[in-house]
C-alpha positions as CSV (number, residue, x, y, z in Angstrom):
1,X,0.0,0.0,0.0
2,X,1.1,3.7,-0.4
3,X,0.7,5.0,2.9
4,X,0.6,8.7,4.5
5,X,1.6,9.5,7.8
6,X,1.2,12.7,9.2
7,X,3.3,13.4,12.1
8,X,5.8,11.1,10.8
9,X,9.0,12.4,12.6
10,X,7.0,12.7,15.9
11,X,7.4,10.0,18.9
12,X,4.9,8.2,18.3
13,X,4.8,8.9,14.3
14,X,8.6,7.3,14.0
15,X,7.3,3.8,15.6
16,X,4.3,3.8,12.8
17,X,6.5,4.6,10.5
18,X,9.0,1.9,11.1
19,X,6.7,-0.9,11.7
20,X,4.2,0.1,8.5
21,X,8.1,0.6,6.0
22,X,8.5,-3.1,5.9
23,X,5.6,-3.8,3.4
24,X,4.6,-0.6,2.2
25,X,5.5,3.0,0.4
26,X,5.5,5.8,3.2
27,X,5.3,9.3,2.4
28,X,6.2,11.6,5.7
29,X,4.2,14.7,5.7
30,X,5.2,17.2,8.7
31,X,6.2,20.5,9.7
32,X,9.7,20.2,8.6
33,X,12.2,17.4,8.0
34,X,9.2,15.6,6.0
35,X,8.6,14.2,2.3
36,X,6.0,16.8,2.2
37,X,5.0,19.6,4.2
38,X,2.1,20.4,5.7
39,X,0.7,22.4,8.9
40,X,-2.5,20.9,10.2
41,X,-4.1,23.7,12.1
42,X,-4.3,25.3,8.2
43,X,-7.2,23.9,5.2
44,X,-5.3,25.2,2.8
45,X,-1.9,23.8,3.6
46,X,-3.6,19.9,3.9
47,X,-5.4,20.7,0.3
48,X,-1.8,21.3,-0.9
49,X,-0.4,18.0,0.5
50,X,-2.8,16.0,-0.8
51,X,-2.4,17.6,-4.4
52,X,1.4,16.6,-4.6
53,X,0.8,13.2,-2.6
54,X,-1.9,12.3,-5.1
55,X,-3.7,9.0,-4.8
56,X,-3.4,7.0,-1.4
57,X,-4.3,3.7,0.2
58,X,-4.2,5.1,3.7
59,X,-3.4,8.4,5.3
60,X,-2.3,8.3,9.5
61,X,-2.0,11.0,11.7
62,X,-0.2,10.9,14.4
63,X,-0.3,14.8,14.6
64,X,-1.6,17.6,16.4
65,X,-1.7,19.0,20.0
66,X,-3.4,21.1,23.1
67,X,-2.7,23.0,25.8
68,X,-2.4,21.6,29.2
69,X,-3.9,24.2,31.8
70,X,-6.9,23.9,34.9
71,X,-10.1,25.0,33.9
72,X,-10.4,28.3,35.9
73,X,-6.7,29.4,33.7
74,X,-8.0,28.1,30.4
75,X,-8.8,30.7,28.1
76,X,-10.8,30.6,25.3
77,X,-7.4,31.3,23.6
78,X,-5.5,28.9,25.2
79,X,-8.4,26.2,24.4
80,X,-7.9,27.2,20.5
81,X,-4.7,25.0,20.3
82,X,-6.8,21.8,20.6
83,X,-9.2,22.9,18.4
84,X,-7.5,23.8,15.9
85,X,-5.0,21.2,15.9
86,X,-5.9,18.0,17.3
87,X,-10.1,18.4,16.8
88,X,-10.4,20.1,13.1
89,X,-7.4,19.9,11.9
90,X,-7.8,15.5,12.3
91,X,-11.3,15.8,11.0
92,X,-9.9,18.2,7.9
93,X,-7.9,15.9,7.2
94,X,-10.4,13.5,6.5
95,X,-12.4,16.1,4.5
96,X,-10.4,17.1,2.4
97,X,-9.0,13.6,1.8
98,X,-11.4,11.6,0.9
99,X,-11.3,12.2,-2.6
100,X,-7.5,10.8,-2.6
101,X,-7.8,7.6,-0.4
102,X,-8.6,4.8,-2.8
103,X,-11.4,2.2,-2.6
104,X,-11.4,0.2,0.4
105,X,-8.7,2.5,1.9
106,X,-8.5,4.1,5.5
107,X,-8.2,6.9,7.5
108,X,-6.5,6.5,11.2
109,X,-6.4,9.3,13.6
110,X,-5.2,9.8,17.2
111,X,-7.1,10.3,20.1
112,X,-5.7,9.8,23.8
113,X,-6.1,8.4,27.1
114,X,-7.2,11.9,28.6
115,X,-10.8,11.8,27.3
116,X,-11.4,8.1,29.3
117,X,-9.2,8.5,32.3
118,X,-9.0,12.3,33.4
119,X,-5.9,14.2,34.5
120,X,-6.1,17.6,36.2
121,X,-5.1,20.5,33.2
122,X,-6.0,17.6,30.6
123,X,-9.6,19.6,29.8
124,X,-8.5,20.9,26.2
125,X,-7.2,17.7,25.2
126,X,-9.8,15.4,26.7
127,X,-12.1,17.7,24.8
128,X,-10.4,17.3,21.5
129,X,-9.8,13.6,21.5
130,X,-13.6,12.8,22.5
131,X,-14.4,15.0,19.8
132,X,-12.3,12.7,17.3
133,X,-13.7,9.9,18.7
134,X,-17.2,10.5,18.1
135,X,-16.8,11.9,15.1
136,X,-14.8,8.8,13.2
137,X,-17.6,6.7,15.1
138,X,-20.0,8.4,13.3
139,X,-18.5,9.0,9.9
140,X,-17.7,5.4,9.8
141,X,-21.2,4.4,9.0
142,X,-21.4,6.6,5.5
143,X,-18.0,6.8,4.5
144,X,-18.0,6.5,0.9
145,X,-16.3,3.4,-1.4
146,X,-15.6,1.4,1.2
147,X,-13.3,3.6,3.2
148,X,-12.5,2.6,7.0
149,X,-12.1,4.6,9.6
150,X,-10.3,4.5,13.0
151,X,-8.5,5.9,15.6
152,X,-5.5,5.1,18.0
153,X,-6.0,5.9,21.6
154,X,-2.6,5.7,23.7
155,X,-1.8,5.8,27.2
156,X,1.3,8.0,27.5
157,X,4.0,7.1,26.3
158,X,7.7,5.3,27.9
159,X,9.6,8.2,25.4
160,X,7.9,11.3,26.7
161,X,7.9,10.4,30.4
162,X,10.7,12.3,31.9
163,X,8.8,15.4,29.6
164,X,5.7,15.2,31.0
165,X,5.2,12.3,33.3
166,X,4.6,14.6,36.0
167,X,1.4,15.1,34.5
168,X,0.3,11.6,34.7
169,X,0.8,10.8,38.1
170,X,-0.2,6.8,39.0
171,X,-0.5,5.8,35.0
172,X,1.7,3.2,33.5
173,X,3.3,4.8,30.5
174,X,3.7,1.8,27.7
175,X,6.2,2.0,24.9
176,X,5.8,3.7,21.0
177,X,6.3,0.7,19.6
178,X,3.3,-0.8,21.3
179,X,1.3,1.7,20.5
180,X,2.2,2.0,16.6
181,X,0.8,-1.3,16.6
182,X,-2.7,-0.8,16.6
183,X,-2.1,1.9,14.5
184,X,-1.2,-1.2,11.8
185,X,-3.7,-3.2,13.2
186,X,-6.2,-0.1,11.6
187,X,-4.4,0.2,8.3
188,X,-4.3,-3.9,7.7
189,X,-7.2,-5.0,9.2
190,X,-10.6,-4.4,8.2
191,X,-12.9,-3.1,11.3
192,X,-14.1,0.2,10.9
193,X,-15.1,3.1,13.2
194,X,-12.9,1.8,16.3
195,X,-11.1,3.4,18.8
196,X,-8.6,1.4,19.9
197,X,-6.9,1.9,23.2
198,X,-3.2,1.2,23.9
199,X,-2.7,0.5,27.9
């Protein structure tokens, strides 16, 4: 398959990207260091990947972010960074993609473990991944030619402990590699409208 991953030089994103290069075509698409660019807060800037990527069998995303801050200090402008990012610009992406995922292909986003299993300043982000969530679960039931949909939801991870473990106090962080497995689980198997958790 010719596959797209979003995010593709992230933490998480280099695990997917290692485990899914042994049997298929990867094209990175990122910020910077990437086979393509792209910023996924910006419409414009995912129409222009998708015109030089052309035709796909699978896009992944294991992009986007939010702000971690308690409720009575998040702004309405500090809330926009989880919109913008990890809630529209994930369902944007399948928007604006659809036309260039081939029959029978998939889209796989990334949710998180914040929406299920809250962590104080996690608001913004539990907000954004639920949002993903219920979106892909209902999208998945009229998306067109066959498409599947699916999302990833990890635990935090082993690699970004010492960054922000503090935040997670009591959770068992699991590894990347771990979690870029369900990840191939979405783009080889054949369920649809799933998010599956990585504990």
């Amino acid at each position: 398959m010719k596959i797209l991953i979003i995010g593709a030089s992230g933490t998480i994103g280099r695990e997917i990207t290692y485990e899914l290069e042994r049997n298929h075509e990867i094209i990175r698409a990122g910020r910077n260091g990437a086979d393509v660019q792209v910023d996924n807060t910006s419409a414009e800037s995912i129409r222009n990947m998708y015109e030089k990527v052309g035709k796909v069998d699978a896009v992944v995303n294991a992009s986007g972010g939010a702000n971690f801050a308690s409720v009575s200090e998040l702004t309405p402008e500090l809330n926009e960074k989880g919109i913008e990012s990890k809630l529209k610009g994930q369902i944007n992406l399948v928007l604006l993609g659809m036309d260039y995922v081939n029959d029978g292909g998939s889209f796989t986003l990334t949710t998180g473990v914040m929406m299920d299993d809250p962590i104080p300043m996690g608001a913004s982000a539990a907000m954004a991944n639920g949002g993903v969530k219920a979106f892909i679960k209902s999208a998945s039931i009229e998306m067109p030619r066959g498409i599947r949909i699916n999302s990833v939801s990890p635990n935090i991870v082993e690699e970004s402990w010492e960054r922000i473990g503090h935040l997670f106090a009591g959770f068992n962080p699991v590894r990347a590699d771990k979690v870029a497995r369900a990840f191939v689980k979405s783009v080889e198997g054949r369920q649809t409208g799933q998010n599956y958790e990585v504990y």
